[in-house]
C-alpha positions as CSV (number, residue, x, y, z in Angstrom):
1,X,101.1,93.1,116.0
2,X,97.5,92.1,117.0
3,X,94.7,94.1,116.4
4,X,91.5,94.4,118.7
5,X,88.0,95.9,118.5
6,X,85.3,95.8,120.8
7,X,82.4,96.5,120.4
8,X,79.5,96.3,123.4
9,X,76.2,95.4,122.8
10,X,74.1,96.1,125.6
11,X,70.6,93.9,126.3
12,X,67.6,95.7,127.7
13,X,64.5,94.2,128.4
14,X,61.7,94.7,126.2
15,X,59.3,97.5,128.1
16,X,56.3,94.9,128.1
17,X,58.5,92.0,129.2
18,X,57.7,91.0,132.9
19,X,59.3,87.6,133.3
20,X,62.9,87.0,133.1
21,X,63.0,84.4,130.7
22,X,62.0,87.1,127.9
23,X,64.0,87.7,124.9
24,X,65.6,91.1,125.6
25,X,65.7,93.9,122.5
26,X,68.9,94.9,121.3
27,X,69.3,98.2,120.7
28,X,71.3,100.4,118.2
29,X,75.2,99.3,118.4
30,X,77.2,102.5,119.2
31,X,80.3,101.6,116.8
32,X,83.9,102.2,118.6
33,X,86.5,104.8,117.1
34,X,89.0,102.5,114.4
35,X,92.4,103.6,115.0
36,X,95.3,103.0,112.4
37,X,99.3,103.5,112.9
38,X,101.6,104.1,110.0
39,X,104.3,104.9,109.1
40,X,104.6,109.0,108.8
41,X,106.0,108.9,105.2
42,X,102.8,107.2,103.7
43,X,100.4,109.6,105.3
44,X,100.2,112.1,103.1
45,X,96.8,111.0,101.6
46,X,95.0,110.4,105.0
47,X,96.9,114.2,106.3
48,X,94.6,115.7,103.1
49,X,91.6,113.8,103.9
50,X,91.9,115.3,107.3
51,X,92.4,118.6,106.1
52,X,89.2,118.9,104.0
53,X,87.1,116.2,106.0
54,X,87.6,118.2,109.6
55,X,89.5,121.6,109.1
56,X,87.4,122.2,105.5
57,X,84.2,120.9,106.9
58,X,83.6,118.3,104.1
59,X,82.0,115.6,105.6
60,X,79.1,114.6,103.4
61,X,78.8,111.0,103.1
62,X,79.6,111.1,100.2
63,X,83.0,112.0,101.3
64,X,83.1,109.2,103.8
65,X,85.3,106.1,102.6
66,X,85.4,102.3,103.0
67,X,87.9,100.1,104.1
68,X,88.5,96.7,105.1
69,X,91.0,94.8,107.3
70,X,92.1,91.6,107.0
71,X,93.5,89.3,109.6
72,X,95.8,86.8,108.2
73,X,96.6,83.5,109.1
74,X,100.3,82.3,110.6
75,X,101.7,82.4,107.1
76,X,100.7,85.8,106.2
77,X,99.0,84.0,103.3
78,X,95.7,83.5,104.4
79,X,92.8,85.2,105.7
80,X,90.8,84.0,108.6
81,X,88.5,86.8,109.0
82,X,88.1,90.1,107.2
83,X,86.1,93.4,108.9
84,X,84.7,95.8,106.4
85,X,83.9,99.0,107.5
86,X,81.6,101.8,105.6
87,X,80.6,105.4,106.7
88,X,84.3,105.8,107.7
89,X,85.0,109.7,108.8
90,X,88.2,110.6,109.9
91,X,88.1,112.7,113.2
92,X,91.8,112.9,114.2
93,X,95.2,112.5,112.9
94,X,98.8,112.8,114.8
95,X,102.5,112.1,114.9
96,X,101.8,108.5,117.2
97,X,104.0,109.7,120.7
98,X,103.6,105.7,121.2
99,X,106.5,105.2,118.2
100,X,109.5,103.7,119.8
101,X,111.4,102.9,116.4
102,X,113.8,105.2,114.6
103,X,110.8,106.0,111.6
104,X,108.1,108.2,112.4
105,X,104.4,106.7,113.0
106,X,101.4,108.6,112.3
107,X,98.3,107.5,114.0
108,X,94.9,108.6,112.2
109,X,91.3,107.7,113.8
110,X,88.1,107.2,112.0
111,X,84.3,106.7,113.1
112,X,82.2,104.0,111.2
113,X,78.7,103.7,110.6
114,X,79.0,100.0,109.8
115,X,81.3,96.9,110.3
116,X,80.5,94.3,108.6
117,X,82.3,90.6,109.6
118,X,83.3,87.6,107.5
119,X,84.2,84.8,108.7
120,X,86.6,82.7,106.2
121,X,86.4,79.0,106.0
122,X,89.7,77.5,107.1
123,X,92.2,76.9,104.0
Protein backbone atom coordinates (compact mmCIF):
# COMPACT_ATOMS: atom_id res chain seq x y z
CA UNK A 1 0.00 0.00 0.00
CA UNK A 2 1.30 3.66 -0.33
CA UNK A 3 1.30 5.84 2.36
CA UNK A 4 0.76 9.73 2.18
CA UNK A 5 1.16 12.81 4.53
CA UNK A 6 0.59 16.22 3.82
CA UNK A 7 1.43 18.66 5.53
CA UNK A 8 0.64 22.59 4.45
CA UNK A 9 2.81 25.26 5.07
CA UNK A 10 1.16 28.42 4.58
CA UNK A 11 3.38 31.85 3.54
CA UNK A 12 2.36 35.09 5.00
CA UNK A 13 3.95 38.14 4.39
CA UNK A 14 6.11 39.62 6.86
CA UNK A 15 3.81 42.69 8.54
CA UNK A 16 6.60 45.37 7.47
CA UNK A 17 6.95 43.85 4.01
CA UNK A 18 5.50 46.31 1.35
CA UNK A 19 6.82 45.05 -1.90
CA UNK A 20 6.10 41.67 -3.34
CA UNK A 21 9.39 40.50 -3.97
CA UNK A 22 9.82 40.06 0.08
CA UNK A 23 10.74 36.90 1.64
CA UNK A 24 7.46 35.91 3.32
CA UNK A 25 7.64 34.39 7.20
CA UNK A 26 6.68 30.99 7.68
CA UNK A 27 4.81 30.38 10.44
CA UNK A 28 4.33 27.50 12.99
CA UNK A 29 3.49 24.11 10.92
CA UNK A 30 0.14 22.73 12.30
CA UNK A 31 1.28 18.87 12.08
CA UNK A 32 -1.56 16.56 10.38
CA UNK A 33 -3.26 13.53 12.49
CA UNK A 34 -0.84 10.03 11.55
CA UNK A 35 -3.17 7.36 11.02
CA UNK A 36 -2.00 3.57 11.25
CA UNK A 37 -4.12 0.22 10.18
CA UNK A 38 -3.39 -3.13 11.64
CA UNK A 39 -4.24 -5.93 11.97
CA UNK A 40 -6.86 -6.27 15.10
CA UNK A 41 -4.88 -9.18 16.73
CA UNK A 42 -1.64 -7.09 17.25
CA UNK A 43 -3.46 -4.21 18.89
CA UNK A 44 -3.52 -5.02 22.05
CA UNK A 45 -0.60 -2.68 23.19
CA UNK A 46 -1.86 0.45 21.23
CA UNK A 47 -5.87 -0.53 22.83
CA UNK A 48 -3.87 0.03 26.53
CA UNK A 49 -2.13 3.04 25.42
CA UNK A 50 -5.48 4.30 24.49
CA UNK A 51 -6.99 3.38 27.54
CA UNK A 52 -4.64 5.27 30.03
CA UNK A 53 -3.49 8.01 27.43
CA UNK A 54 -7.42 9.30 26.66
CA UNK A 55 -9.96 7.35 28.99
CA UNK A 56 -7.19 7.57 32.09
CA UNK A 57 -6.15 11.02 31.22
CA UNK A 58 -2.38 10.23 31.17
CA UNK A 59 -1.05 12.39 28.71
CA UNK A 60 2.13 13.86 30.06
CA UNK A 61 4.77 14.02 27.61
CA UNK A 62 6.36 11.96 29.17
CA UNK A 63 3.87 9.44 28.13
CA UNK A 64 4.02 10.46 24.55
CA UNK A 65 6.06 7.96 22.29
CA UNK A 66 8.18 8.03 19.17
CA UNK A 67 8.03 6.27 16.11
CA UNK A 68 9.34 6.21 12.75
CA UNK A 69 8.30 4.98 9.29
CA UNK A 70 10.14 3.79 6.67
CA UNK A 71 9.45 3.69 3.08
CA UNK A 72 11.22 1.09 1.27
CA UNK A 73 12.40 0.70 -1.96
CA UNK A 74 10.95 -1.85 -4.84
CA UNK A 75 12.71 -4.78 -3.13
CA UNK A 76 11.43 -4.24 0.32
CA UNK A 77 15.20 -4.10 1.09
CA UNK A 78 15.94 -0.63 1.02
CA UNK A 79 14.93 2.53 2.42
CA UNK A 80 14.52 5.60 0.38
CA UNK A 81 13.22 7.84 2.98
CA UNK A 82 12.40 7.48 6.69
CA UNK A 83 9.86 9.96 8.76
CA UNK A 84 10.46 10.13 12.47
CA UNK A 85 7.89 11.33 14.44
CA UNK A 86 8.13 12.58 18.32
CA UNK A 87 5.44 14.02 20.76
CA UNK A 88 3.17 11.15 19.32
CA UNK A 89 -0.36 11.13 21.48
CA UNK A 90 -2.77 8.81 20.56
CA UNK A 91 -6.33 10.38 20.22
CA UNK A 92 -8.50 7.57 18.73
CA UNK A 93 -8.52 3.92 18.14
CA UNK A 94 -11.30 1.64 16.17
CA UNK A 95 -12.17 -1.56 14.52
CA UNK A 96 -11.17 0.12 10.68
CA UNK A 97 -15.08 -0.21 8.91
CA UNK A 98 -12.66 0.29 5.73
CA UNK A 99 -11.32 -3.66 6.19
CA UNK A 100 -12.49 -5.63 3.22
CA UNK A 101 -10.36 -8.87 4.01
CA UNK A 102 -11.49 -11.79 6.18
CA UNK A 103 -8.97 -10.50 9.33
CA UNK A 104 -9.99 -7.79 11.42
CA UNK A 105 -8.08 -4.18 11.02
CA UNK A 106 -7.80 -1.80 13.70
CA UNK A 107 -7.12 1.74 12.82
CA UNK A 108 -5.37 3.90 15.72
CA UNK A 109 -4.66 7.80 15.13
CA UNK A 110 -1.98 9.87 16.77
CA UNK A 111 -1.04 13.65 16.83
CA UNK A 112 2.75 14.61 16.57
CA UNK A 113 4.65 17.47 17.76
CA UNK A 114 7.40 16.82 15.31
CA UNK A 115 8.32 14.94 11.96
CA UNK A 116 11.42 14.84 11.25
CA UNK A 117 12.57 13.70 7.35
CA UNK A 118 15.61 11.78 6.03
CA UNK A 119 16.31 11.52 2.91
CA UNK A 120 18.48 8.22 2.13
CA UNK A 121 21.07 8.30 -0.49
CA UNK A 122 20.15 5.81 -3.30
CA UNK A 123 21.72 2.18 -2.70
Amino acid sequence: SVGEIDIPIPLTASPDAECSLCTPVIPKINYPSVSIVGSEAFATTWFAWHQTFVIAGQHEDADEKSGTLDYLDSTLKGTLLSLSFTGLGITSISTDPASTDAIASVRATMYAEKITLTLLPPP
